[in-house]
C-alpha positions as CSV (number, residue, x, y, z in Angstrom):
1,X,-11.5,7.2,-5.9
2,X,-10.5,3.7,-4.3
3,X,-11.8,3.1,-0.9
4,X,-9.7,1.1,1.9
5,X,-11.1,-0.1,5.3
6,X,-9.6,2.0,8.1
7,X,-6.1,1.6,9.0
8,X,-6.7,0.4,12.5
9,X,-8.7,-2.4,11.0
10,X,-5.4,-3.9,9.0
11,X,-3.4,-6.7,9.9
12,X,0.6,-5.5,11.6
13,X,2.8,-7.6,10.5
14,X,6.1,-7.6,12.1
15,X,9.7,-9.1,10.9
16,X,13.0,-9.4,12.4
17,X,12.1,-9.7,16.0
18,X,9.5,-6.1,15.7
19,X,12.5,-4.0,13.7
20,X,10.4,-3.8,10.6
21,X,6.3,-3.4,10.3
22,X,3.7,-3.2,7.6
23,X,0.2,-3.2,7.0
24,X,-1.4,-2.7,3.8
25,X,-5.4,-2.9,2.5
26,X,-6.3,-3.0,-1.3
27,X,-9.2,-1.1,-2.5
28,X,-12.8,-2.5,-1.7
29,X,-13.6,-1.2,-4.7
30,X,-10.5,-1.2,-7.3
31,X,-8.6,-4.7,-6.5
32,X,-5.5,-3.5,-8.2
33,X,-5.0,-0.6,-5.5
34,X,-3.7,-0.6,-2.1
35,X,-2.5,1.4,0.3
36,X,0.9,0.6,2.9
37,X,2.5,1.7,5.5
38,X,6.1,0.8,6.3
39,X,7.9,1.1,9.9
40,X,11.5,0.5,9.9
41,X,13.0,0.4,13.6
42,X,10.0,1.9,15.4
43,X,11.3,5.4,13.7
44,X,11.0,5.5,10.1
45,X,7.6,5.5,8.6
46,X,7.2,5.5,4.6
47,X,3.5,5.3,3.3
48,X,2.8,4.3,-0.1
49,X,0.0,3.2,-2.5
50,X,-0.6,1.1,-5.6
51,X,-2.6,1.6,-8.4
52,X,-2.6,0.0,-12.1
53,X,-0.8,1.8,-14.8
54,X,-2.9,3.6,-17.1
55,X,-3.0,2.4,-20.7
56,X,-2.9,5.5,-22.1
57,X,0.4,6.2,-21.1
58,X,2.1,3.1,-22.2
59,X,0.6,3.0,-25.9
60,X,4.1,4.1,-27.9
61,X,3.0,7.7,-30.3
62,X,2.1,7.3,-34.0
């Protein structure tokens, strides 16, 4: 499992005079996964994660 830094270690980064947030944090130990969280007018909060795509499931059947 990928590990990420705390969330109150990660940078906020506001847009639109504060009416939109995020912070995200990739994986100390998986580059290609993070992990966000999204605040939309102080209200809404979406959280969210990255990972790659496994091959596996890409590769077209024989």
């Amino acid at each position: 499992m990928a590990k990420v830094d705390s969330i109150k270690s990660w940078q906020s980064n506001y847009i639109g005079g504060g009416q939109f947030l995020y912070k995200y944090a990739r994986a100390q130990d998986e580059p290609l996964c993070s992990a966000w969280i999204l605040v939309f007018h102080k209200n809404l909060v979406i959280l969210g994660n990255t990972e790659p795509h496994c091959q596996q499931h890409t590769q077209p059947s024989p």
